[in-house]
Backbone bond lengths (Angstrom), bond angles and torsions (degrees), N, CA, C in turn:
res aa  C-N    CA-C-N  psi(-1)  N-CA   C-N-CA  omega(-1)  CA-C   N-CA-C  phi
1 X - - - 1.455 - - 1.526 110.39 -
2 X 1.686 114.86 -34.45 1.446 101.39 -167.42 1.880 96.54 -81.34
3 X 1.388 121.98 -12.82 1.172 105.38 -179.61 1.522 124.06 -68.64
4 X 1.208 96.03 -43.11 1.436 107.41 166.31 1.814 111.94 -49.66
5 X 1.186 119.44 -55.16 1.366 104.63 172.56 1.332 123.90 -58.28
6 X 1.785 123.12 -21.71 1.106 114.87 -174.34 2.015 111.72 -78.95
7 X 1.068 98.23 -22.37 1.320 130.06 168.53 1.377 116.43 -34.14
8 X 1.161 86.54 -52.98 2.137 106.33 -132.31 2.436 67.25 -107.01
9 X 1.054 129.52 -49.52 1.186 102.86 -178.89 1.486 126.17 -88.22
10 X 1.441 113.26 8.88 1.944 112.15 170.90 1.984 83.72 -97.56
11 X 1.117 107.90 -42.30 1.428 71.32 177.88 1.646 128.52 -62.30
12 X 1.177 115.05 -32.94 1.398 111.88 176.06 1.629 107.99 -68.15
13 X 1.468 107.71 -26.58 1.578 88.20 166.56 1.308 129.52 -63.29
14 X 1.449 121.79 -37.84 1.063 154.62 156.51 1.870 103.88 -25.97
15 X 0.560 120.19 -80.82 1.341 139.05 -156.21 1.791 90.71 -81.36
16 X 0.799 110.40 -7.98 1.793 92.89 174.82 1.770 100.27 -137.09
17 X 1.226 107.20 31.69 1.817 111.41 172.27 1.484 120.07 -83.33
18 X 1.646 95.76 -1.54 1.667 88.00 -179.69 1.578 117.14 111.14
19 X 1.106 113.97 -29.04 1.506 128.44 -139.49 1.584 78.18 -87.55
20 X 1.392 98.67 132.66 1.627 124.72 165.51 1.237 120.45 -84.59
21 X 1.568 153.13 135.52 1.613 136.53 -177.94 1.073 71.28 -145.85
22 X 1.599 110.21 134.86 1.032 144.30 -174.35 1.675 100.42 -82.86
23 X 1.615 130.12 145.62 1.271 117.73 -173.35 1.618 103.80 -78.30
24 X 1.279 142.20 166.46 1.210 155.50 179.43 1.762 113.44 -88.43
25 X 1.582 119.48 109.04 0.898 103.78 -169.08 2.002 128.08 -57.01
26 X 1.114 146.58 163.82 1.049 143.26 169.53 1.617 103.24 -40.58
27 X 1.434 104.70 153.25 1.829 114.66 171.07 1.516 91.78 -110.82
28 X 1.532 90.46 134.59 1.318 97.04 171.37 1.829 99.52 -113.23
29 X 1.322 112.23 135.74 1.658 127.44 -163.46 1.940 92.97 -99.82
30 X 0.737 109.04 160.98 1.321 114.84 -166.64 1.830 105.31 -144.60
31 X 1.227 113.90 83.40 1.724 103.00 -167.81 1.685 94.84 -72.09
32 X 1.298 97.73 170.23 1.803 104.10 157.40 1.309 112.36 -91.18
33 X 1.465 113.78 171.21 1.356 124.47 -148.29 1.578 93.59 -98.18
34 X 1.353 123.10 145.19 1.007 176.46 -41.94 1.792 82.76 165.86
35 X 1.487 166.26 110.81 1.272 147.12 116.69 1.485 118.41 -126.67
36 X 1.109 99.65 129.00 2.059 128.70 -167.96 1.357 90.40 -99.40
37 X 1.470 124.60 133.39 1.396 131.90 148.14 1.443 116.28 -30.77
38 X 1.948 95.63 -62.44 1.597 106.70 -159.46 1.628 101.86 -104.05
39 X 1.508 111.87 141.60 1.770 126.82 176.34 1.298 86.95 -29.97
40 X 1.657 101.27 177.94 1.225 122.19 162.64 1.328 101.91 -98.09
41 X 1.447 134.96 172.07 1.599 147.06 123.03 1.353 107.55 -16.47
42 X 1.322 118.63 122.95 1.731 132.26 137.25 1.622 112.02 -9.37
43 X 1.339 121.48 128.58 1.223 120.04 173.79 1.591 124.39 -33.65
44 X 1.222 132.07 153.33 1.534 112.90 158.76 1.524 103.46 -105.55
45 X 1.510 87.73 130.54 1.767 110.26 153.03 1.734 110.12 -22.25
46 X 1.452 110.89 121.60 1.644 107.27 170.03 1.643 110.25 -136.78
47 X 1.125 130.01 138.99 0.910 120.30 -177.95 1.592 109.38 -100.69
48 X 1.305 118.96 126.08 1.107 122.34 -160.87 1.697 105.19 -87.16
49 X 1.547 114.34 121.84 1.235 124.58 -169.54 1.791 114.15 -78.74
50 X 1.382 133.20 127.84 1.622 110.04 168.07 1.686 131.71 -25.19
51 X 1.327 106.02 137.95 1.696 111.33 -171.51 1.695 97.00 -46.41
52 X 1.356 119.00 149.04 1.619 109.22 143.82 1.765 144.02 -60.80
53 X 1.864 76.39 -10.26 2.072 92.51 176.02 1.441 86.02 177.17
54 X 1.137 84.24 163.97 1.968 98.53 -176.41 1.820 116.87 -45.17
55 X 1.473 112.32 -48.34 1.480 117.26 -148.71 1.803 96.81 -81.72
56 X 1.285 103.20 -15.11 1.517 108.15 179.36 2.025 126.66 -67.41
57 X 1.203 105.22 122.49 1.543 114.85 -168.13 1.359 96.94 -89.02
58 X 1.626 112.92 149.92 1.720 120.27 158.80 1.360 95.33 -96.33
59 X 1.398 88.05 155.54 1.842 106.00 -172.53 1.569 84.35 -143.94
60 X 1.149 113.41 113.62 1.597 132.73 178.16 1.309 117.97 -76.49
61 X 1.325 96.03 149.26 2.087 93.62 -159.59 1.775 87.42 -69.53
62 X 1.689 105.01 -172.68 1.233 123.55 168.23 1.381 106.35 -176.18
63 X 1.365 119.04 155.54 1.565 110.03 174.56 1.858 119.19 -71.68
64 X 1.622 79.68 169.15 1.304 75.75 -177.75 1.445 108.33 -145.68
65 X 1.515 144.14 135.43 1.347 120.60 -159.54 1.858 103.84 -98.86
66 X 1.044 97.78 150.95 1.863 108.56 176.02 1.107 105.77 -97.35
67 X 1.475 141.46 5.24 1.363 126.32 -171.54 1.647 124.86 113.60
68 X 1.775 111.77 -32.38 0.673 103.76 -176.66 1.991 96.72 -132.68
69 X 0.921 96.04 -62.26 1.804 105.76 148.36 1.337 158.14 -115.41
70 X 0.953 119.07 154.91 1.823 111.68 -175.18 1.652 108.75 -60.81
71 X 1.659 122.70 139.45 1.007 143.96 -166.64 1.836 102.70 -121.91
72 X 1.067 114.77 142.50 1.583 103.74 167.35 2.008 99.09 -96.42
73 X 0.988 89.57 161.39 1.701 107.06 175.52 1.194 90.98 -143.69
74 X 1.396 98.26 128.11 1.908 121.90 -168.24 1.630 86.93 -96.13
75 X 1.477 91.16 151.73 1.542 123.79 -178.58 1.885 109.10 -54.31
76 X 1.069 120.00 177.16 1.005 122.32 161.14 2.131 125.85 178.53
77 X 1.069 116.47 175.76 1.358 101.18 -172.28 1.788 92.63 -114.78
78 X 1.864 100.97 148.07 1.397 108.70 -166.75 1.347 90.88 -131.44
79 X 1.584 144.87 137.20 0.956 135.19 134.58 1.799 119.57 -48.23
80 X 1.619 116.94 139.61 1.800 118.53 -157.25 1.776 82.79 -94.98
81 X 1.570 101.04 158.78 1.135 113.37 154.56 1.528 125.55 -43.45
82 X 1.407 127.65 -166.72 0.910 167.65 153.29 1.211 126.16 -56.89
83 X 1.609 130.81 59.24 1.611 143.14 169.11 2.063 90.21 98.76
84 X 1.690 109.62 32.45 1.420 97.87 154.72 1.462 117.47 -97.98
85 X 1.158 103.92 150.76 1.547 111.29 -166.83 1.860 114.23 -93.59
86 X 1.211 90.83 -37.67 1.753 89.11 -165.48 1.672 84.78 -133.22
87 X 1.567 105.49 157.72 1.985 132.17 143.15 1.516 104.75 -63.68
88 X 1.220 142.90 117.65 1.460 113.78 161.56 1.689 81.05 -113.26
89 X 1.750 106.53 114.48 1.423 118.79 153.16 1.931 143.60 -40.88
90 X 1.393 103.81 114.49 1.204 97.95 -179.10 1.381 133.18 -47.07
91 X 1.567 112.83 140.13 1.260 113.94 -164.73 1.430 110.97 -129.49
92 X 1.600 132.34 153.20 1.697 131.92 142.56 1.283 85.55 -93.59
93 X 1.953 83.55 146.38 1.301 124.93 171.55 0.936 122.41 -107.33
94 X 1.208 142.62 157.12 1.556 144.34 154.91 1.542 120.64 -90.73
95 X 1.018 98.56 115.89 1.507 116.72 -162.00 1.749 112.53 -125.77
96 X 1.538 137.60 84.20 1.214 125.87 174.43 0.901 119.39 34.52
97 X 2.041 115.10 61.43 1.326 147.31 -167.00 1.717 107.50 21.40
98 X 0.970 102.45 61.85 1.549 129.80 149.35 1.417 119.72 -140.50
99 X 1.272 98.59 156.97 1.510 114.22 173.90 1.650 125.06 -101.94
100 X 1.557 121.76 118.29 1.576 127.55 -172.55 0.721 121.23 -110.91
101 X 1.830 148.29 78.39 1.412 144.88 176.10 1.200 100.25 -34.65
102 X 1.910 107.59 136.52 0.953 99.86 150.71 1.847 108.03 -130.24
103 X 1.421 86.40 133.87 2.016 92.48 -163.60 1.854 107.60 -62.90
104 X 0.758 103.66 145.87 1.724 145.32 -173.86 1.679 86.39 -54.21
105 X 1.417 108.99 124.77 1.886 126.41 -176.24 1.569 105.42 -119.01
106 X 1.384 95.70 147.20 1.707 83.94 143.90 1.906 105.52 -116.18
107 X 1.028 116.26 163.65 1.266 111.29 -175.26 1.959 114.00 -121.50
108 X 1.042 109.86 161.40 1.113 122.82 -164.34 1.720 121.97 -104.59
109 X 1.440 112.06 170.66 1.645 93.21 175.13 1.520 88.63 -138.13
């Protein structure tokens, strides 16, 4: 029991010494790229549903591969960050007859 009190009061010293820690900036993760031998499928047809409120963007489906085949991922509406300007929609690329997703941004000014 007394350890616990000795405990329970360096931490409270601890925690009220003043000491500033600076916050840790965000990690930014970096996957590898995404390349399929074979194209994807032709877009699918979506019918684009009313916004849920004005400030909200559609971000249009596109495929996406699992490993073994292409999947569609249906569209949807995202409220944008914080001073982003545009959706720039996900795309495959053509790449020295390969194919390179490139994942769905919002972009900045």
């Amino acid at each position: 029991m007394r350890s616990i009190l000795i405990i329970s009061v360096l931490a409270m010293a601890g925690a009220t010494s003043g000491c500033v820690v600076a916050p840790r900036p965000p990690r930014v993760i970096v996957a590898a790229p995404v390349v399929v031998a074979t194209p994807p499928p032709p877009p699918q047809v979506e019918v684009v549903p009313p916004a849920p409120a004005g400030a909200y963007v559609w971000q249009p489906g596109h495929w996406r591969w699992d490993g073994r085949e292409y999947q569609w991922y249906p569209g949807r509406y995202e409220l944008p960050p914080p001073r982003a300007t545009v959706w720039v929609p996900a795309a495959w690329v053509e790449r020295r007859g390969q194919w390179v997703f490139r994942p769905g941004h919002w972009a900045y000014r």
